[in-house]
N, C-alpha and C positions, 0 to 999 in steps of 0.2 A: 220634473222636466216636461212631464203631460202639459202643464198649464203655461206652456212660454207660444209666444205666439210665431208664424212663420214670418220669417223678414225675408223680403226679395229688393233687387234692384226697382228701381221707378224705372218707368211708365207703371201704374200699378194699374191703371184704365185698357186694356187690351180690347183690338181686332182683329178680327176676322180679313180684312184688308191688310196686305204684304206691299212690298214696295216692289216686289216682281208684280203685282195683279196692277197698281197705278201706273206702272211704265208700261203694262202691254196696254193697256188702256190708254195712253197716250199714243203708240204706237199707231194702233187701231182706228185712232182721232185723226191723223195725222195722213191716214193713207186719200183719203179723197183729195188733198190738196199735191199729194205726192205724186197719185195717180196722173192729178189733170195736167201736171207739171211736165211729166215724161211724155203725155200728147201732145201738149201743147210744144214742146221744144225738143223731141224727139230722143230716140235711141240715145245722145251724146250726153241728154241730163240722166237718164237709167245709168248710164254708165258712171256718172258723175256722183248717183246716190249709193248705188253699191260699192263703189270705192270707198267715199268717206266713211260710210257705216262698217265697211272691213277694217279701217285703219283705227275708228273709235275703238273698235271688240277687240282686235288685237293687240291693240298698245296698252289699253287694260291687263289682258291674261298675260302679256309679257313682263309686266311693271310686278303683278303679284306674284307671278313662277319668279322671279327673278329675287323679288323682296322676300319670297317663302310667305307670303300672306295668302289670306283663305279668299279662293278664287270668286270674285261675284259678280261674271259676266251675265250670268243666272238673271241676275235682277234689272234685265233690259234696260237700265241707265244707260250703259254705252250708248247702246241700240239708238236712243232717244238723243241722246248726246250728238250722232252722228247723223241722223235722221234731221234733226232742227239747224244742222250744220249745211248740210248741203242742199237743205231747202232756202240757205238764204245765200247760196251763190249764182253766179249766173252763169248760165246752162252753156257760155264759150270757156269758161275756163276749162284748162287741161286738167287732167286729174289728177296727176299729182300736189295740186294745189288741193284738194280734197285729203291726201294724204298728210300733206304740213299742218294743214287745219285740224284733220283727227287725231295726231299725236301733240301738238299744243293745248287742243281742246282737254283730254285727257291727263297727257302728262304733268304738265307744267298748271293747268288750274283747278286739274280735281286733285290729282293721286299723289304729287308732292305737296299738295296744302289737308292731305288724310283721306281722302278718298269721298265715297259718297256721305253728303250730309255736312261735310267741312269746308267747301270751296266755299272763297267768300264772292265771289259772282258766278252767272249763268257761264259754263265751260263754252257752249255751243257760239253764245255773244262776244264772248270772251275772245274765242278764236278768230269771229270775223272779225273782229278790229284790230286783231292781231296779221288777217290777212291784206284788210284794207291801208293797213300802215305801212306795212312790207310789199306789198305786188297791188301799187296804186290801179296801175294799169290794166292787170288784168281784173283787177276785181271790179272796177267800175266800165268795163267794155263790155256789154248788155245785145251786141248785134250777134243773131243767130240766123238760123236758116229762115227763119219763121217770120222774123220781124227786123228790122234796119231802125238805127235812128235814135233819140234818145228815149225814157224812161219817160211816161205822162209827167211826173212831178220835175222833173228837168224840166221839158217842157211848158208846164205852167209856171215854174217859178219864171223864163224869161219871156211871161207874157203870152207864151201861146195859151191857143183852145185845145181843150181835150174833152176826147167821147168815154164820159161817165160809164156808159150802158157795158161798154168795150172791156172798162174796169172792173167792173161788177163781173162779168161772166167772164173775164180771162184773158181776153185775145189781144193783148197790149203786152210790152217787154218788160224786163224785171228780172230778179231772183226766178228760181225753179219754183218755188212755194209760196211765192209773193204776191201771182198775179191775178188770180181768183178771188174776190170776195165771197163768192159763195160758195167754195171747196172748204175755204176757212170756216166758216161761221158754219156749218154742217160738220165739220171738225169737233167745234167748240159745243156745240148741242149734245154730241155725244157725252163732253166732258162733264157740263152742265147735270144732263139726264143721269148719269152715274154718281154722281155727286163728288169726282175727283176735284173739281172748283167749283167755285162759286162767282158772281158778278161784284164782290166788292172790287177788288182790284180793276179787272176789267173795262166794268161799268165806268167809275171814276176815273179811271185813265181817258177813255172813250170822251165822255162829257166834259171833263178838265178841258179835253185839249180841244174840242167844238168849242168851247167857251174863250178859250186864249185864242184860238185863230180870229172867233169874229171881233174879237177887241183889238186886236196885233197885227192879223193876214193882213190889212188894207184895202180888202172888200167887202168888209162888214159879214155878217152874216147873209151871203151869197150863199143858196143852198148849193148850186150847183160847182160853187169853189170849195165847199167842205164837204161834198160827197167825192169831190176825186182827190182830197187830201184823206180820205178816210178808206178811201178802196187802194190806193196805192201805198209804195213805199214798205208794205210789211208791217202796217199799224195793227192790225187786224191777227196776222202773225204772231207778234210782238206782244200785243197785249192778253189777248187767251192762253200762247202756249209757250212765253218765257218771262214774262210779269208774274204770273202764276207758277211760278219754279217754288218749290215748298220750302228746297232750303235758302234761296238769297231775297225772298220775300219778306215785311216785317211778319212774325206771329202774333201782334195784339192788334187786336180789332180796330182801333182807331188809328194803329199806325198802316193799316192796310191802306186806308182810306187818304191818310195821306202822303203815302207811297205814290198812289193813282193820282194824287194833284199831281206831285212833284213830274211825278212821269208825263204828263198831261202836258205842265208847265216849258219844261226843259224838251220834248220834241217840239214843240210848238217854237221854241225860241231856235231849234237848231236848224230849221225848215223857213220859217220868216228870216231871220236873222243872220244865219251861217249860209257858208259857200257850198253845200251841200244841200241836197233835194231833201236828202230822206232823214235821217235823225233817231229811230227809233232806237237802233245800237246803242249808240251813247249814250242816247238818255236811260237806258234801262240798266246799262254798266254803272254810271254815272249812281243811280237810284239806288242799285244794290250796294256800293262802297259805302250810300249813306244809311243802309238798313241799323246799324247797330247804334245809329244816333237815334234816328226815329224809336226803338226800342224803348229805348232808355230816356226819352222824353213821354213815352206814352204807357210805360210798364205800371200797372196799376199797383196802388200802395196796396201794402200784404195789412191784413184783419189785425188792429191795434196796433199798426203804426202809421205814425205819421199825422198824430190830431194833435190838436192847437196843445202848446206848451201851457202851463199852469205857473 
């Protein structure tokens, strides 16, 4: 019996890295774009993120006291869930809309499709489209105390001019979490420096979709029409901190890459093309339903098979 060896479950590769330490780690990413969000648009978006992130953390602990399953609010999923939720509403909706959001987000596309790790898309994206189809109204009504009028990318799609500079640093209307590019990408530097992602995904999203605009937008590559398609709308959001979601991402290396066209391709078409400014929701929903085709077009043949027949 000495000489039998130990069998365990796979993963037989272990880290030191938990899925609590990557979500506060998102958390932690996430607070600069959060922070500028609740200055930028005041007390009513605070109010609007501590709602949904009570409704994500609750309707989890409810769902597992309830199912008798082992509690794992622990592993700030929720938290993240509810955090990436209400960074993509706009800062007039009432709160309770934060609450419809964090129990859909949860219920209905994590914890009845298994919980964390089995949703087959981003719960947070999930929910907004699920809010934007239900409460058209509110969800696309953008006027706060702060700012009046439409969204820059509304705006440019009919032709207006928009101040890039405005975009870049924040002071334009939007989502709570949207409007900053540089809350974002100070976000994403931390994700980066920790090595929670990486720039495959990103990157390629990013460049796809610069490449489809100046062949499709109908201004060519105008720098100053792809810096406010690229500071606006949540692309910047969308593509560091729900493109890079570990579970509705492809896992092979080349299907990442073209995961990032697809995503590139399909905002670029929803934004040109569609009645809508922004796009990045859908195309990312959109993305993740086709993650297990990509997979399985890009899953590399296993050592000794798959060579030419004899």
């Amino acid at each position: 019996m000495s000489d039998l060896k130990k069998v365990s479950a796979n993963p037989h590769i272990r880290s030191k890295i938990t899925t609590s330490t990557i979500m506060l780690a998102v958390v932690i990413a996430l607070l600069p774009t959060t922070i500028y969000g609740i200055i930028n648009f005041g007390m009513k978006a605070a109010v609007l993120v501590v709602v949904t992130v009570a409704a994500t953390v609750l309707t989890e602990l409810i769902f597992e006291l309830a199912m008798k399953k082992r509690v794992t609010i622990g592993d700030f999923s929720a938290v993240v869930t509810g955090l990436l939720l209400a960074l993509n509403l706009p800062a007039s909706a009432p709160w309770w809309i934060g609450v419809i959001g964090g129990v859909f987000a949860i219920l209905v596309v994590k914890m009845l499709f298994g919980g964390l790790g089995q949703n087959f898309m981003n719960p947070a994206l999930g929910a907004r489209c699920f809010l934007l189809i239900s409460f058209t109204s509110i969800m696309t009504n953008f006027e706060s105390d702060a700012y009046t009028g439409a969204t820059p990318l509304a705006a440019l799609k009919i032709g207006e001019n928009v101040n890039v500079y405005n975009m870049v640093i924040g002071r334009v209307n939007g989502t709570i979490g949207e409007t900053s590019m540089i809350a974002i990408l100070v976000g994403a530097c931390i994700l980066l420096l920790l090595g929670i992602i990486d720039l495959r995904v990103p990157g390629t999203y990013i460049v796809s979709f610069v490449i489809f605009l100046g062949l499709f937008g109908g201004q060519g590559f105008d720098w100053n029409f792809i810096s406010a398609h690229l500071a606006g709308g949540g692309l910047m959001l969308g593509a560091f901190f729900m493109a890079t979601d570990y579970v509705t991402r492809p896992i092979t290396v080349k299907g990442q890459y073209i995961y990032g066209v697809l995503l590139g391709l399909l905002t670029c078409i929803f934004r040109v093309f569609g009645a809508s400014a922004e796009g990045v929701s859908y195309a990312i929903i959109i993305g993740n339903l086709l993650v297990p085709l990509i997979e399985k077009m890009t899953h590399p043949t296993a050592f000794g098979k798959g060579g030419a027949k004899k």
